[in-house]
C-alpha positions as CSV (number, residue, x, y, z in Angstrom):
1,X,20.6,7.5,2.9
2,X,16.9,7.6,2.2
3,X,14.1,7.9,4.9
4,X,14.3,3.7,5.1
5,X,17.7,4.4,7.2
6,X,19.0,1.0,8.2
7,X,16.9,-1.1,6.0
8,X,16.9,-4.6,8.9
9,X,16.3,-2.6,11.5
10,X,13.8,-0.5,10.5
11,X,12.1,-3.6,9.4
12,X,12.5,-5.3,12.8
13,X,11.2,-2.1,14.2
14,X,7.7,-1.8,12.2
15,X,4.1,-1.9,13.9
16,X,1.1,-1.1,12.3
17,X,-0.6,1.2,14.3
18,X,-4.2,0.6,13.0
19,X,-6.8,3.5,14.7
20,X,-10.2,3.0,15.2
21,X,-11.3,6.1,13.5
22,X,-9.7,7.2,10.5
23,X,-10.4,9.5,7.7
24,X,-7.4,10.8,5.2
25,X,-9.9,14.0,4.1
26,X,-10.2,14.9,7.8
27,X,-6.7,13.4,9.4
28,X,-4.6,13.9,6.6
29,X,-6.0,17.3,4.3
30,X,-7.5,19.1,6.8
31,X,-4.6,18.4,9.5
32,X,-2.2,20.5,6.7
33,X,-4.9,22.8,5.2
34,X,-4.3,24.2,9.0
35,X,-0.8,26.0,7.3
36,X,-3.0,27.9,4.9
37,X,0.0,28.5,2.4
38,X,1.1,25.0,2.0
39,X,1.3,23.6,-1.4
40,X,-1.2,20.7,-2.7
41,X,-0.3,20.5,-6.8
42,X,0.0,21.8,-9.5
43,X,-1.9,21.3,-12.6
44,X,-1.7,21.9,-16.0
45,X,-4.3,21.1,-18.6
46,X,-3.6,20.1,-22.8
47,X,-3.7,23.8,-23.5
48,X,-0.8,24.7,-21.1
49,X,-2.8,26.6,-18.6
50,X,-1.6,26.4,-15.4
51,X,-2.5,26.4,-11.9
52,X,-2.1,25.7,-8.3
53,X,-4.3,24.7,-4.9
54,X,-2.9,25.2,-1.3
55,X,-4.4,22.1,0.8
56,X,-6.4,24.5,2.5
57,X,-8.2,24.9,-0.6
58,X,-8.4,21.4,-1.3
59,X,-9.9,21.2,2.4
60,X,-12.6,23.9,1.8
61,X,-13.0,23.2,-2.1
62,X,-13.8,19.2,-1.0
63,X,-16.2,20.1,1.8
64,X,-17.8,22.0,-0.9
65,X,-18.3,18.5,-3.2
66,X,-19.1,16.7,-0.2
67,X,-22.1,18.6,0.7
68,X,-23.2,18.6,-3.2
69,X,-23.3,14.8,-2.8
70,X,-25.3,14.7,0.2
71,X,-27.4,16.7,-1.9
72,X,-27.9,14.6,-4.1
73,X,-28.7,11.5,-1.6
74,X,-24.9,9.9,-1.0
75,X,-24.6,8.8,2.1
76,X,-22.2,6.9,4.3
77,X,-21.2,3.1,2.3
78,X,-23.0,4.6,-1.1
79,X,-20.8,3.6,-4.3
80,X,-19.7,6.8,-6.0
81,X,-18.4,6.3,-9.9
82,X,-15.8,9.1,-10.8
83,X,-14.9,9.2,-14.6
84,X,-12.7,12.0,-14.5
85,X,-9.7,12.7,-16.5
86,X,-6.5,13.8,-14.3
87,X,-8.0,17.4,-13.9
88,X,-8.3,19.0,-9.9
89,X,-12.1,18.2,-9.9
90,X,-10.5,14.0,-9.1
91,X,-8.5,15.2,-6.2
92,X,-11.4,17.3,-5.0
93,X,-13.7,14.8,-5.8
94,X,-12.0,11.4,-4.0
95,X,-11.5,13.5,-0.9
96,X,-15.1,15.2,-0.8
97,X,-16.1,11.2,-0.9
98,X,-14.1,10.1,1.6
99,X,-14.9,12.5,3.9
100,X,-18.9,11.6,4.0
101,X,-17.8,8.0,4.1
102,X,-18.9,7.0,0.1
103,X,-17.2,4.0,-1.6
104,X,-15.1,6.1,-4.6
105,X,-15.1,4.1,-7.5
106,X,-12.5,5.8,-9.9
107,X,-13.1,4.5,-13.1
108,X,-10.1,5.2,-16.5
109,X,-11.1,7.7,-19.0
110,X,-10.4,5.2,-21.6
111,X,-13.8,3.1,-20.9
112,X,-16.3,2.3,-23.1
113,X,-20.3,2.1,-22.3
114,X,-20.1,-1.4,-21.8
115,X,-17.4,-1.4,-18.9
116,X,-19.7,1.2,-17.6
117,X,-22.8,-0.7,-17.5
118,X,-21.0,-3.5,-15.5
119,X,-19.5,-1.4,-13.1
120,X,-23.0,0.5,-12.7
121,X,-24.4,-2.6,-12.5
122,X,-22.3,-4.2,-10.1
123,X,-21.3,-1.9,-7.6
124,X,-25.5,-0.7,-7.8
125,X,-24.0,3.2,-8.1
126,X,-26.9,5.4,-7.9
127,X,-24.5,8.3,-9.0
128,X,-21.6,9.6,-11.5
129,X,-19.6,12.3,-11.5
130,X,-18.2,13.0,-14.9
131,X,-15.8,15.1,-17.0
132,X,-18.3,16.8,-19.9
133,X,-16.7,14.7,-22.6
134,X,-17.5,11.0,-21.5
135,X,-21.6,12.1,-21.0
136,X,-22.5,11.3,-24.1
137,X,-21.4,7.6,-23.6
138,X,-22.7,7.9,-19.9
139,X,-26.4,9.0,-21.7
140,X,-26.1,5.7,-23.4
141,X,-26.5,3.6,-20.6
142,X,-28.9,4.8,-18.5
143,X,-31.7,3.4,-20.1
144,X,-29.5,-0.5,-18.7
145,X,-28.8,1.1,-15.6
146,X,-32.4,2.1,-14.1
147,X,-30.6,2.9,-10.5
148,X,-27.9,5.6,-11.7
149,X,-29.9,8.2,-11.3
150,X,-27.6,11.2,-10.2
151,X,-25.6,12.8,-12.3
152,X,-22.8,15.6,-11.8
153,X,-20.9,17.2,-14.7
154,X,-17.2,18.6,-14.5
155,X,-16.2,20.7,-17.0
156,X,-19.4,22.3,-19.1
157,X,-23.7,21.8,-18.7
158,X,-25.0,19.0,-20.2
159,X,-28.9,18.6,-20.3
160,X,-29.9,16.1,-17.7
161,X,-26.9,17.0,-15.8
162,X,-26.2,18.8,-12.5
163,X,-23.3,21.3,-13.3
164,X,-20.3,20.6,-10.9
165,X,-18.8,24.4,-10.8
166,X,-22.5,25.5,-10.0
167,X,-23.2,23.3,-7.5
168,X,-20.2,23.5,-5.9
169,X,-19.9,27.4,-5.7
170,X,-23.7,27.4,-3.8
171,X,-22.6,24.8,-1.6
172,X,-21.1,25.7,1.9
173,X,-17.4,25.1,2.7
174,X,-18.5,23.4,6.0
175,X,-18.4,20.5,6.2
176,X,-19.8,17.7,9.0
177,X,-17.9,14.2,9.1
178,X,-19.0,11.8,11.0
179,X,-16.8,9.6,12.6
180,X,-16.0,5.7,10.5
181,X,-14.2,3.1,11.3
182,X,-10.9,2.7,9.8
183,X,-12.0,-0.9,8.7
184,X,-15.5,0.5,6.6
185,X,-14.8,0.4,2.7
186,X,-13.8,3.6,1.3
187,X,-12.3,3.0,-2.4
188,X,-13.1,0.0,-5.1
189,X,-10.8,-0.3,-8.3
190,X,-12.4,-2.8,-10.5
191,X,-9.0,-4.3,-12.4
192,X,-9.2,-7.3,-15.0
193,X,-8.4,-10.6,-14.6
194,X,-7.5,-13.3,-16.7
195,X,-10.8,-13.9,-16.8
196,X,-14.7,-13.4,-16.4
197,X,-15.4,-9.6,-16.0
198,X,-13.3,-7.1,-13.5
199,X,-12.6,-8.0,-10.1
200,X,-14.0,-5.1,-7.6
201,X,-11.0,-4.6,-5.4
202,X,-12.2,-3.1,-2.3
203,X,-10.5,-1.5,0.2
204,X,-11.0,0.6,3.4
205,X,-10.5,3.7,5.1
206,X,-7.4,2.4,6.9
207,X,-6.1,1.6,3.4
208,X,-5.8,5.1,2.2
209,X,-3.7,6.2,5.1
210,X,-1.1,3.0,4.9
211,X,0.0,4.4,1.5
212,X,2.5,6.5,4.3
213,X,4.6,3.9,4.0
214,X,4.4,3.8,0.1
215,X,5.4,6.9,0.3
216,X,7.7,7.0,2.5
217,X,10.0,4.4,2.5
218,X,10.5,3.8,-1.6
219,X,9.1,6.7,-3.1
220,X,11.3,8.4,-0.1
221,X,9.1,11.8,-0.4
222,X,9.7,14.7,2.3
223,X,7.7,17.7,3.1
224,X,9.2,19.6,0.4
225,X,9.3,17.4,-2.3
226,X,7.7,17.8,-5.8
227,X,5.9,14.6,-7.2
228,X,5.3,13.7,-10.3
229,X,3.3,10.5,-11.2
230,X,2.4,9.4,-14.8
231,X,-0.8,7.7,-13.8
232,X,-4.5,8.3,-15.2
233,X,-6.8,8.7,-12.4
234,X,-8.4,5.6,-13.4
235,X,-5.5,3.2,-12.1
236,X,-4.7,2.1,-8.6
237,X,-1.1,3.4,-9.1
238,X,-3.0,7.3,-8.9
239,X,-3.6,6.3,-5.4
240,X,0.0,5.4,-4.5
241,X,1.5,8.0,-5.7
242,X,-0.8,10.8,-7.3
243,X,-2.8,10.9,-4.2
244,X,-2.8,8.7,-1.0
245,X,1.0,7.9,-0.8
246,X,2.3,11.9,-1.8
247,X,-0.2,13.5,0.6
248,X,0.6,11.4,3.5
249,X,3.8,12.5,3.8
250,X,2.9,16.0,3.2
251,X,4.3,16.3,-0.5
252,X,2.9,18.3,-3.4
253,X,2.0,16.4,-6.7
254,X,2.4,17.7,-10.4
255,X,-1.4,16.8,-11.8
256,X,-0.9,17.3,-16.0
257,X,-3.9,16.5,-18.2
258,X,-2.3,16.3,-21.5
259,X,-1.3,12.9,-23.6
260,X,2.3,11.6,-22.8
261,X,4.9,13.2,-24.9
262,X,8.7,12.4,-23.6
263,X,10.2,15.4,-25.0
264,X,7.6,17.5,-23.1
265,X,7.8,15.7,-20.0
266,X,11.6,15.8,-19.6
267,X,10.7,19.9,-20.4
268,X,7.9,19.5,-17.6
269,X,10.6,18.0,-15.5
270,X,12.9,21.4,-15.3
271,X,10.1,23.9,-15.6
272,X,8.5,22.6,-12.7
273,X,11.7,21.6,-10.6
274,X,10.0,18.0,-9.9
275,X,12.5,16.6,-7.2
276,X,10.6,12.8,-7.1
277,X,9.4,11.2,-10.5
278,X,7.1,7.7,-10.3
279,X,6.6,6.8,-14.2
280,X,5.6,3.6,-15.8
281,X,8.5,1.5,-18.1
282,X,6.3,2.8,-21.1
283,X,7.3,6.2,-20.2
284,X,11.1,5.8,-19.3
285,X,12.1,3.5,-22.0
286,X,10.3,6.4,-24.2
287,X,12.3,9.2,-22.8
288,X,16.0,6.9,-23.1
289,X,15.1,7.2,-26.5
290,X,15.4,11.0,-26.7
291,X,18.6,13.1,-26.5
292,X,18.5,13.2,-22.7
293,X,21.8,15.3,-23.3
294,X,19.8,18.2,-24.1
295,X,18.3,18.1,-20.3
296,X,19.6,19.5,-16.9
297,X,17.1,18.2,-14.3
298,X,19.0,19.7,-11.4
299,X,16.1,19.7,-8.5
300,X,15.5,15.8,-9.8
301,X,17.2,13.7,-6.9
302,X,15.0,10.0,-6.7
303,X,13.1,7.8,-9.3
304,X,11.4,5.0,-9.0
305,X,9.7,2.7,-11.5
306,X,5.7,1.1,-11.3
307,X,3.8,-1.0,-13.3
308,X,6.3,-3.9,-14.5
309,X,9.7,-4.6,-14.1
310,X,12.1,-2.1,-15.6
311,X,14.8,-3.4,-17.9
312,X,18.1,-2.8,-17.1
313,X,19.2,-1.3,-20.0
314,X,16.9,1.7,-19.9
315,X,18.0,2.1,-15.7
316,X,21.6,2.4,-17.1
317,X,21.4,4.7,-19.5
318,X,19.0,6.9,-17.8
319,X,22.1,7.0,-14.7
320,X,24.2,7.6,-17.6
321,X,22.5,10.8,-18.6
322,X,21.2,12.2,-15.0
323,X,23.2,10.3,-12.5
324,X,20.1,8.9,-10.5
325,X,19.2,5.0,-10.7
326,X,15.4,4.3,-11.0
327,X,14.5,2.3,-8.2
328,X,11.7,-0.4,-9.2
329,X,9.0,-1.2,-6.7
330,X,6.1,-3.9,-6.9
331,X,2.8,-4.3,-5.6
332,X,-0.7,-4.7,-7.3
333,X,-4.4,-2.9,-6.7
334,X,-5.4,-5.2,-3.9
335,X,-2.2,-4.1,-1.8
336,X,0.2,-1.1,-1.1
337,X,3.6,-1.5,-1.8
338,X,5.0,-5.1,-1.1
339,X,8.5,-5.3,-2.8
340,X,10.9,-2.5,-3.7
341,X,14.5,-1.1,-4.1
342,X,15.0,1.8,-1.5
343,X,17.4,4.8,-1.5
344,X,20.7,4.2,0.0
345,X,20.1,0.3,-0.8
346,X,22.7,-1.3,-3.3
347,X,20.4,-1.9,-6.5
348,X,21.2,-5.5,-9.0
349,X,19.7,-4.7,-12.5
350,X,16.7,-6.3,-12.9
351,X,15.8,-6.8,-9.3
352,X,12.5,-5.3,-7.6
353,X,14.1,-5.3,-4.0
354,X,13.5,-5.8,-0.8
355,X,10.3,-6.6,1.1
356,X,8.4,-3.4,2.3
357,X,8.5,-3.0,6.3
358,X,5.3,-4.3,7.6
359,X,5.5,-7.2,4.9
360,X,6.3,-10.8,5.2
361,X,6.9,-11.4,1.6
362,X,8.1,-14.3,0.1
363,X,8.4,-17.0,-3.3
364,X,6.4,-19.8,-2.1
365,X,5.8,-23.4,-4.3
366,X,2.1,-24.7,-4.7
367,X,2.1,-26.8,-1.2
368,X,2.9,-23.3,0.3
369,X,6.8,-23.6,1.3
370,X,9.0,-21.4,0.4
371,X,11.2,-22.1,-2.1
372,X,14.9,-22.7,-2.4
373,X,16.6,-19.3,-3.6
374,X,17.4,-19.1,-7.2
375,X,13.9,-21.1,-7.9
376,X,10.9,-19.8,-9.4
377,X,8.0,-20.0,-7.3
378,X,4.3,-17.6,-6.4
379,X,5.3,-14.3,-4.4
380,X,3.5,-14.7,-1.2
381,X,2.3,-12.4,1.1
382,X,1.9,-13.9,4.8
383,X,-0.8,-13.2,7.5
384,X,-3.5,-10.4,6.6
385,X,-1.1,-7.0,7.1
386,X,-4.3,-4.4,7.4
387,X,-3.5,-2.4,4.2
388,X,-4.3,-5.6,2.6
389,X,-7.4,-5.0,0.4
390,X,-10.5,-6.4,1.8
391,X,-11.7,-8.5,-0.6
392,X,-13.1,-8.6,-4.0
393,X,-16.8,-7.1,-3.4
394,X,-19.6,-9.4,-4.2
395,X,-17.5,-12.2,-5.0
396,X,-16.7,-14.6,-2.2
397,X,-15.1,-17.5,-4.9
398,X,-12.4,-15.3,-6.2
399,X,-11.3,-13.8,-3.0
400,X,-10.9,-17.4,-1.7
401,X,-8.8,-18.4,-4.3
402,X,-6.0,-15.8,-3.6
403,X,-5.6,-17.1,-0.2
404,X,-3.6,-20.5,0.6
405,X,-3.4,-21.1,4.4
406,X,-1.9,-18.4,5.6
407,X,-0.9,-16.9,2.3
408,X,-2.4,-13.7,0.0
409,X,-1.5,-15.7,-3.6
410,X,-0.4,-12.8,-5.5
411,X,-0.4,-15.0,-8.9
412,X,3.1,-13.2,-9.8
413,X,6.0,-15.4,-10.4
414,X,9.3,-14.4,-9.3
415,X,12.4,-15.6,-7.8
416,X,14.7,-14.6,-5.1
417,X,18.7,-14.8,-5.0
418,X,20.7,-15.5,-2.1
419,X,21.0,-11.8,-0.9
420,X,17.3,-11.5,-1.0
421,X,16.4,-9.7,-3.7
422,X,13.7,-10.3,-5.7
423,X,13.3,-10.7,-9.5
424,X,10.1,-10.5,-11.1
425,X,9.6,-13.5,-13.6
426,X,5.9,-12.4,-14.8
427,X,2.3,-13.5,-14.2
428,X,1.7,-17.0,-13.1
429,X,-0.3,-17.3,-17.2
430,X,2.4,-15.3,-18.9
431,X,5.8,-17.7,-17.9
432,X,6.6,-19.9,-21.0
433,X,7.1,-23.6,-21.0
434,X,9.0,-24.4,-24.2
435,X,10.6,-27.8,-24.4
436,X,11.0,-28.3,-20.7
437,X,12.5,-24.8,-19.8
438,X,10.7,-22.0,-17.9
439,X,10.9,-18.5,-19.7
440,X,10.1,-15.2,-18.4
441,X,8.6,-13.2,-21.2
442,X,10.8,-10.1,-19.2
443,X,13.9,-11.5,-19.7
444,X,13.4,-11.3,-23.5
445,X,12.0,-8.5,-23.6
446,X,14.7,-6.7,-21.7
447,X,17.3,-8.8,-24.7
448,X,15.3,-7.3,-27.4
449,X,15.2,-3.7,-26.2
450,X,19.2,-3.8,-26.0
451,X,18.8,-3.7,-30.1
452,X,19.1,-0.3,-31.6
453,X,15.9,-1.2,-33.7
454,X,13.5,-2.0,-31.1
455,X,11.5,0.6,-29.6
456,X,9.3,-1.9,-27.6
457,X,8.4,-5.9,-27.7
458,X,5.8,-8.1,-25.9
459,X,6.6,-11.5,-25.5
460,X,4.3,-14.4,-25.6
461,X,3.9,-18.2,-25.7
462,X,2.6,-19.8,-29.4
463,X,1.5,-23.4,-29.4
464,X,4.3,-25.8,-31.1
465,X,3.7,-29.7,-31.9
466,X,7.7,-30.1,-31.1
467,X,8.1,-28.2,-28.0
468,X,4.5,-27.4,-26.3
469,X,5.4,-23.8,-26.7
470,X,7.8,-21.5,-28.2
471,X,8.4,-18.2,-27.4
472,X,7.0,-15.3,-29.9
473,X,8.2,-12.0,-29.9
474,X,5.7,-9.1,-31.2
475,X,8.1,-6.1,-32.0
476,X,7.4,-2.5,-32.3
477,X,10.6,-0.8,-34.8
478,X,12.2,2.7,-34.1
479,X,12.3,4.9,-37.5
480,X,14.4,4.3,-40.0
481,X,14.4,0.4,-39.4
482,X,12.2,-1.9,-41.9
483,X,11.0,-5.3,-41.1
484,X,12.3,-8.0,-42.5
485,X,13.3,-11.7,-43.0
486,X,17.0,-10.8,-42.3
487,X,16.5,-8.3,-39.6
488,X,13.9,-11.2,-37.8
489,X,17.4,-13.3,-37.8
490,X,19.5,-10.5,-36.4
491,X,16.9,-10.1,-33.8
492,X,17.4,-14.0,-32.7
493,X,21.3,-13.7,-33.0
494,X,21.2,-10.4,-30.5
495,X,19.1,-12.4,-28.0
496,X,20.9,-15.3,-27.9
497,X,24.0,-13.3,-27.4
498,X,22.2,-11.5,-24.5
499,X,20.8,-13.8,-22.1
500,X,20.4,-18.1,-22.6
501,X,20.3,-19.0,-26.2
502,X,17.6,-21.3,-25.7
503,X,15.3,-17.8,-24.4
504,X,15.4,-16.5,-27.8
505,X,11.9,-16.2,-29.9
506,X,11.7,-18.7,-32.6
507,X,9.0,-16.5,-34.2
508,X,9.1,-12.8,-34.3
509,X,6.3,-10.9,-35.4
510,X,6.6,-6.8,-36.4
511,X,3.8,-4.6,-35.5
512,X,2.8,-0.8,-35.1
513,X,1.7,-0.8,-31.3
514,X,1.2,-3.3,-28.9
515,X,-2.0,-3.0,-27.0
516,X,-1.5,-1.9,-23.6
517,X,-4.0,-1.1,-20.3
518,X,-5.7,2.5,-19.5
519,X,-2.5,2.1,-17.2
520,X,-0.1,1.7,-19.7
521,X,1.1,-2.0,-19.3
522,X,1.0,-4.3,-21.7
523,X,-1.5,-7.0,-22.4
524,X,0.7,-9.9,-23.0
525,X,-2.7,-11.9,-22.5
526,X,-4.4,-10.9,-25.3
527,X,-1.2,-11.5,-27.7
528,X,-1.0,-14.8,-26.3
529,X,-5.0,-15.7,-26.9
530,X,-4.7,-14.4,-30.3
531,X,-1.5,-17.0,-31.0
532,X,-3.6,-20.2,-29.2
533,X,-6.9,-19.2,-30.7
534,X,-4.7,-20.5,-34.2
535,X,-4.4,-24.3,-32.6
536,X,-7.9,-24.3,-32.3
């Protein structure tokens, strides 16, 4: 049994205890820096060097950044932009912020001068700290963003540019915090919506110590445990479970800078004797697709899945292979973990769980009244639990609309069967209305990937004069499998065997890639603009 225990009672049990001074550099990284041996991460960069940081170096190492930025004029409630890649400079980085109180802005290494310039712009950042590569695009803008005026380079000297090793190694290792209030903003992710530019997701200091209970409870981390996360430092999920939600609970992360290989990572696996992986579906159904009889992952013992549902296929057949079921959990940037499957809990394929304790979570219809199990309906989130994000900064309109009542509008669909569980149906824009059904692009996905020749598919609505909508299925072939008129036909036959024939795509489109977030999911919504775009 996990560290949930008995799942109802500890539920019933659960009471925020919400402090009126809180700081995770000072409450959380210095309280185990105080055991000077105690492990922090481990890193390793594209070139395979390796190393490692006790938290007490983390602790001294971030009191160093954090008088650098006061150097340079941060003070308490100033917007910080960190463009780093997932190198130790991040972790040193986001604490030696949150320490002098600054709003971290972690932004993915994947964007482009534009996204910069709005989130500059917006958030009226008067500094940048940045990994040496991304400062020629950050040179770019400065001339459209007259207020950035700091600028702090990780990783190599760059003219106009403070050098982060040099500044840091003058700086001293003491460090004064002054005491905040565990409600003050401490961390913005700006994510995308369906539309207009990013929403500014902000959220406080209180936030970044609730991730306990990520952490605990699904990921079910101990003391001795070994993380690793496949997250880029750009996406919320690095603060679940790279950072906020590992640390908390006094766990050491695996930190790798190097693109996503599966053979590699099943090697990183055993070398590093991870005992807890988090990875995206991207990544598992990538390593089901590799001889996973080669392996012996002996010190693995819990997995868990992020980002989207995972389909049951690839959970079976990774049990199959190491004996461990991958335990889905849900949530999204503006909250911690809301739904998941816990250790010691009975699992159904396909299902993301339970509710999280300190969660009322539920499938609500549009008047707000929860919904008859079995029907499809909004998940829900009731009352304002305080690791709920604050709001979306500078925008009063949008954070309005995700409230109904008494109700955080999450603007996932989902279900919920008569045991309670919870299946994820997709976005409230991505379910598909064909000819007066209701289809979860999921569901045939997860058909399609049971095919031998499907390495991944993205499912989408297309405009039809007949039926509204039909469902259209953009499919990405293993090797050795050619596209075709016959094989488009196999394709439907295999999904109508799977689930309800009237699910299966009518069109099927083959493609190399599907484009995907910095995060790795998949953006159905720009498959599906593509196919409206042709009624037009």
């Amino acid at each position: 049994m996990g560290n949930i225990g008995n799942y109802e009672e500890t539920r019933k049990n659960f009471r925020w205890n919400v402090p009126d001074d809180f700081n995770f550099g000072r409450d959380v990284v210095d309280r185990y820096a105080k055991d000077r041996t105690k492990l922090a991460f481990f890193h390793e960069d594209a070139k395979g060097n390796r190393s490692k940081y006790t938290f007490w170096e983390v602790s001294r190492i971030s009191n160093r950044v954090g008088n650098v930025l006061r150097g340079m004029g941060v003070s308490k409630g100033d917007p910080v932009l960190v463009l780093l890649q997932n190198v130790p400079e991040w972790y040193f980085t986001v604490v030696a912020g949150n320490k002098i109180g600054a709003i971290v802005i972690p932004c993915s290494d994947q964007l482009r001068p534009k996204d910069l310039v709005y989130r500059a712009l917006h958030s009226g950042a008067r500094t940048i700290v940045s990994w040496d590569a991304k400062t020629p695009e950050v040179d770019e803008i400065r001339k459209e963003c007259p207020d950035l005026v700091n600028f702090l380079c990780v990783g190599g000297k760059r003219d106009g540019w403070l050098s982060f090793d040099e500044e840091v190694a003058k700086a001293s290792p003491e460090l004064s915090i002054e005491p905040n209030r565990a409600t003050d903003p401490a961390l913005v992710y700006y994510t995308s919506g369906t539309t207009g530019n990013p929403k500014a997701v902000m959220h406080n200091h209180f936030y970044t110590g609730a991730h306990w209970v990520t952490g605990k409870y699904w990921i079910d981390l101990k003391p001795t445990d070994l993380i690793w996360c496949i997250a880029g430092t750009g996406w919320a999920k690095a603060a679940w479970s790279v950072l906020f939600g590992p640390w908390n609970n006094g766990a050491a992360t695996l930190l790798l800078n190097a693109p996503f290989d599966p053979k590699r990572g099943l090697s990183w696996l055993s070398e590093y004797e991870v005992t807890v992986l988090c990875a995206p579906p991207t990544a598992y159904r990538a390593f089901v697709k590799e001889d996973l009889g080669k392996y012996r992952l002996p010190s693995l013992r819990h997995c868990v899945g992020a980002g989207e549902p995972l389909n049951p296929e690839v959970i079976k057949t990774w049990s199959d292979a190491f004996g461990l079921t991958i335990h889905d959990g849900y949530g999204q940037t503006e909250t911690i973990n809301l739904v998941a499957n816990f250790p010691g809990m009975p699992v159904k394929p396909g299902s993301m769980g339970h509710p999280v304790p300190g969660h009322d979570v539920a499938v609500i219809d549009e008047t707000g009244n929860e919904v008859a199990a079995g029907e499809i309906g909004e998940i829900a989130v009731k009352g304002r639990p305080p690791a709920l994000f604050m709001g979306y900064w500078k925008d009063e309109a949008r954070t309005k609309e995700c409230f109904r009542g008494d109700w955080y509008l999450t603007g996932d669909r989902a279900y919920r069967d008569k045991d309670g569980h919870f299946f994820f149906v997709g976005r409230g824009d991505d379910v598909i209305i064909s000819a007066g059904y209701r289809i979860g692009p999921f569901e045939v996905e997860s058909a399609l990937l049971e095919h031998p020749g499907v390495t991944e598919s993205a499912v989408v609505s297309s405009p039809d004069e007949l039926r509204g909508e039909i469902v259209k299925a953009f499919v990405v072939l293993r090797a050795g499998y050619e596209a075709s008129d016959a094989l488009k036909k196999e394709l439907q036959d295999h999904v109508k065997k799977v689930t309800a024939p009237y699910k299966y795509p009518r069109d099927i489109a083959f493609v190399r890639e599907l484009p995907k977030t910095s995060s790795g999911k998949i953006r159905r919504i720009e498959l599906r603009a593509q196919e409206w775009k042709k009624r037009e």
